[in-house]
N, C-alpha and C positions, 0 to 999 in steps of 0.2 A: 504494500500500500504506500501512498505517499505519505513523506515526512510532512511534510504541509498537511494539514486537512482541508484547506482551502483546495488544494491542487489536487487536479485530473490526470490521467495518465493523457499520453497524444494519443493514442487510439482512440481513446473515447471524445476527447475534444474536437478531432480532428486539426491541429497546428502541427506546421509543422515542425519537429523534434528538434530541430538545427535553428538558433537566434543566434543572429550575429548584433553585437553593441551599435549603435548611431556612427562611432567614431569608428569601428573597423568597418564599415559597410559603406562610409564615406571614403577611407584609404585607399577601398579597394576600386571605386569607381574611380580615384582620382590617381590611382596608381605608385601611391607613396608609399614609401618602404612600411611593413612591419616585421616583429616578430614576437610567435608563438611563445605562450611561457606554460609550462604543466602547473596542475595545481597540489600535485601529493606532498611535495616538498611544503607546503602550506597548512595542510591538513593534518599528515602525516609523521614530516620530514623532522619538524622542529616544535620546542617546548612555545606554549604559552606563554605571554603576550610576544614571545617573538615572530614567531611566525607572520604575524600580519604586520610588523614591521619591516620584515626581510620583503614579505608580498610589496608593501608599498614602495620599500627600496629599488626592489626590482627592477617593477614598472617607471621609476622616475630616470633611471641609466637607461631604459629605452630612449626614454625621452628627449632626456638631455643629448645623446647621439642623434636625434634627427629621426626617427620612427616612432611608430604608433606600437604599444605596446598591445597582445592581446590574450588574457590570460584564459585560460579556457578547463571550463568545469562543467557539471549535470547538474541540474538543480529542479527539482520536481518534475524529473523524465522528458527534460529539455537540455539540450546541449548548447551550451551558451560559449560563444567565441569571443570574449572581450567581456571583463567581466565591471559593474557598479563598483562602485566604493562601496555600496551595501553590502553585494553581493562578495566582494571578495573579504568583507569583514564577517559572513556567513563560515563561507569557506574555510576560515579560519577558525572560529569559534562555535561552530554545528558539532559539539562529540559524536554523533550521531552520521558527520561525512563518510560513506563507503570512500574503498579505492576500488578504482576502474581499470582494467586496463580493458586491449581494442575488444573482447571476449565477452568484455562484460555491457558494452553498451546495448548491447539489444533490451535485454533484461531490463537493465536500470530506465530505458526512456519508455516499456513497454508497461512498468511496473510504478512510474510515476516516483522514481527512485531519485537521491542525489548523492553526489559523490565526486572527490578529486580524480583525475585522469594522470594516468601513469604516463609514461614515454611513447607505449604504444599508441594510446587513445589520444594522446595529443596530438603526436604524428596524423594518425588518422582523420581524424576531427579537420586538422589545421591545413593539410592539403584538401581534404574535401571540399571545404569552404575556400580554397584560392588562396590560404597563404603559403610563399615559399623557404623561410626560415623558421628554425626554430631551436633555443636557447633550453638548454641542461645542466643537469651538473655529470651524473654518469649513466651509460647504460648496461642495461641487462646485460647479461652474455651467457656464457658456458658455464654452469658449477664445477667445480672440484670434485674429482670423485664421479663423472659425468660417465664413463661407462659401468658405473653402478648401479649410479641412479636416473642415466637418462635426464637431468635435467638441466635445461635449458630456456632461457627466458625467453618471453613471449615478443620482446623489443624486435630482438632480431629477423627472423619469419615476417615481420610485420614491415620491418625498414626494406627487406629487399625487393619490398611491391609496393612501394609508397616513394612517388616524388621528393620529397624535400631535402631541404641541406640541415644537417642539427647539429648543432656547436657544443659538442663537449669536452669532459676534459677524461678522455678515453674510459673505458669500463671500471666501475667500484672491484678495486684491489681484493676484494675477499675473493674473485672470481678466478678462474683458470683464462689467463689473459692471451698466452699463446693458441689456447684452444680457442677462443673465441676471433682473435683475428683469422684464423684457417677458416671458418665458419664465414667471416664475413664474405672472404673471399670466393669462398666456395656460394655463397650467395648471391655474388658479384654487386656486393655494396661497398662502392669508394670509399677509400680511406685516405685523407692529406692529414699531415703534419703541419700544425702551425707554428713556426721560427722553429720546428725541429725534425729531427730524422728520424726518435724514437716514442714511441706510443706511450702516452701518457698516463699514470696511474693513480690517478682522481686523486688519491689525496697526496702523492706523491707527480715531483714535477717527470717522471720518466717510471716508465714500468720494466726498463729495460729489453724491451722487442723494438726491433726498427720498424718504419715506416716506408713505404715504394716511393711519396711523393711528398715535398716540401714545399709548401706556400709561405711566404712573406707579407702577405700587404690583401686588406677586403678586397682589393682592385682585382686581384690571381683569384681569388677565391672567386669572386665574379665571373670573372674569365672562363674557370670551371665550369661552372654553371651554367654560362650561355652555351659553350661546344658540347656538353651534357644537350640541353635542349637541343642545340642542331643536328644532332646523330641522331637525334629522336631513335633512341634505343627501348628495350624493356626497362617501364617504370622500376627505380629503386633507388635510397637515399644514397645521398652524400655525407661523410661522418668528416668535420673540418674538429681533429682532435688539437683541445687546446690547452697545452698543459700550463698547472697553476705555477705562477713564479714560486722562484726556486725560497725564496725569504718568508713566503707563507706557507710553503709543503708542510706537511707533516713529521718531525723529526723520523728518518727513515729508521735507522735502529731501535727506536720506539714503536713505531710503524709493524718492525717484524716480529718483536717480542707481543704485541699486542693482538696483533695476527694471529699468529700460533699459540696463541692464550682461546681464543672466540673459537678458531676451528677445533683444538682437544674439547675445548666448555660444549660447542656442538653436538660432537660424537658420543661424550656421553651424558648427556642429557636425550638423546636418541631427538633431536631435532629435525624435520624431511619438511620436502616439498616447498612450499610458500614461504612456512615461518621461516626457513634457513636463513633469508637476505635480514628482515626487522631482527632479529637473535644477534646475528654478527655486526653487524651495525651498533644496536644497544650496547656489545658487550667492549666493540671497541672504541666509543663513546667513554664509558666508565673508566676501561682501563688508561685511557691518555690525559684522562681528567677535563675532558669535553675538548682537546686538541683535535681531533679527528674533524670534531665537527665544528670547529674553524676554517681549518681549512678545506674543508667540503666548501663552505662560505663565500672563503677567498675564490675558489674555482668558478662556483655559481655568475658571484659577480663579473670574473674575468668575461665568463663565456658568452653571457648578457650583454656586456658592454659589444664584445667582438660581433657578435648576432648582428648587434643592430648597426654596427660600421656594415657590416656585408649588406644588412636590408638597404642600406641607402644606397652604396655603391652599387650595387644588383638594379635599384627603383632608376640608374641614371642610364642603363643599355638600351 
């Protein structure tokens, strides 16, 4: 049922399930840069009252670069592309927000649900409605232990059939990182380097695997993108990995002691499936005394700012 009891499911009202804000639905007829921002890292990602501070920070390093910011969430079995100040102080302060990823939208817009959108569903969401950036901090990938357990995030499947360019700062470290580049590849989802040659490890400025391709400047990354569009090949993203400076990383020796504290604490706590990423997350959180999740922070902001140099540079082809 819906969280509102004011609100209908779109089947029953007949609307359609996709609203886009005044301001992205203006950008996009007048063809000025934006970019997509998820909303889990909001709901999910970080402690109260931060999170809707980070949310409004976000959105204003859109801005101040010259783009329209558009954050994008469900909210009473509506999918909304550019979210209110109400609406993103919901997002933030609803305990009651699902998270989505692309799997779960049918459900949530059928069932009058609401809820933050993961990587996949933002992707999804954010090209379907016309936008072609979009800002992260890390994505899915390969788990550890993946010919065990077969598992693998839903990000990827998802990016290699989906248009857009997404600016992160390469896959969250708890993941098998060599395994999931061969995956991308094997997916045929581009991978650049931003000012480097090696893949970037979210919280760490280098995961130590290289990169095929190095970009310097939104300009190349544009560039990208346009001979991308002119091969007009099979739809599938662009990943402009952007590692966080090296002064806000996360101390790496802390990093691997911390690590390898969250994967034993995993194993035997007999942790699977979904819960594995919020566990190792939580546990590496605690053990660096909330340093992890700085520089998650640092990364966010990096790849926000970079997003939106690319939306403008891109808005001028």
């Amino acid at each position: 049922m819906p969280q509102n009891p004011s609100a209908r499911p779109s089947w029953e009202t007949g609307r359609h399930p996709t609203v886009l804000s005044e301001e992205v639905r203006e950008a996009l007829g007048e063809q000025r840069p934006l970019v997509a921002l998820e909303s889990t890292i909001i709901s999910h990602g970080l402690p109260r009252p931060r999170n809707l501070d980070t949310a409004r920070e976000l959105e204003e390093l859109v801005r101040k670069a010259g783009a329209v910011p558009a954050t994008i969430a469900v909210l009473d079995g509506r999918a909304h592309v550019g979210l209110s100040a109400d609406q993103l102080e919901r997002v933030a302060e609803d305990p009651g927000m699902r998270k989505l990823g692309h799997r779960d939208l049918a459900p949530a817009l059928a069932l009058g649900a609401s809820g933050a959108t993961t990587v996949s569903a933002t992707s999804f969401l954010a090209a379907r409605s016309g936008l072609e950036i979009f800002a992260t901090g890390g994505l899915g990938g390969v788990h550890r232990a993946w010919t065990t357990t077969q598992d693998e995030s839903a990000d990827l499947r998802l990016l290699a059939r989906t248009g857009i360019t997404v600016v992160c700062s390469g896959v969250k470290s708890i993941l098998d990182v060599p395994a999931t580049l061969q995956r991308l590849e094997t997916l045929g989802v581009g991978v650049l380097g931003y000012g480097t040659d090696r893949f970037p490890g979210f919280y760490l400025s280098s995961s130590g695997e290289p990169v095929d391709w190095t970009v310097r400047t939104p300009r190349e990354v544009a560039a990208v993108i346009r001979a991308r569009r002119e091969l007009d090949g099979p739809p599938s993203a662009l990943i402009v990995a952007n590692p966080v400076p090296e002064d806000e990383q996360l101390d790496p020796a802390l990093h691997d002691r911390a690590l390898a504290g969250a994967l034993e604490a995993c194993r035997e706590n007999g942790v699977t499936g979904q819960a594995v990423t919020p566990f190792l997350l939580e546990h590496l959180t605690r053990e660096t005394g909330g340093a992890s999740l700085e520089a998650n922070l640092a990364a966010v902001r990096g790849n926000v700012r970079l997003a939106a140099l690319i939306a403008v540079e891109w808005a001028r082809w």
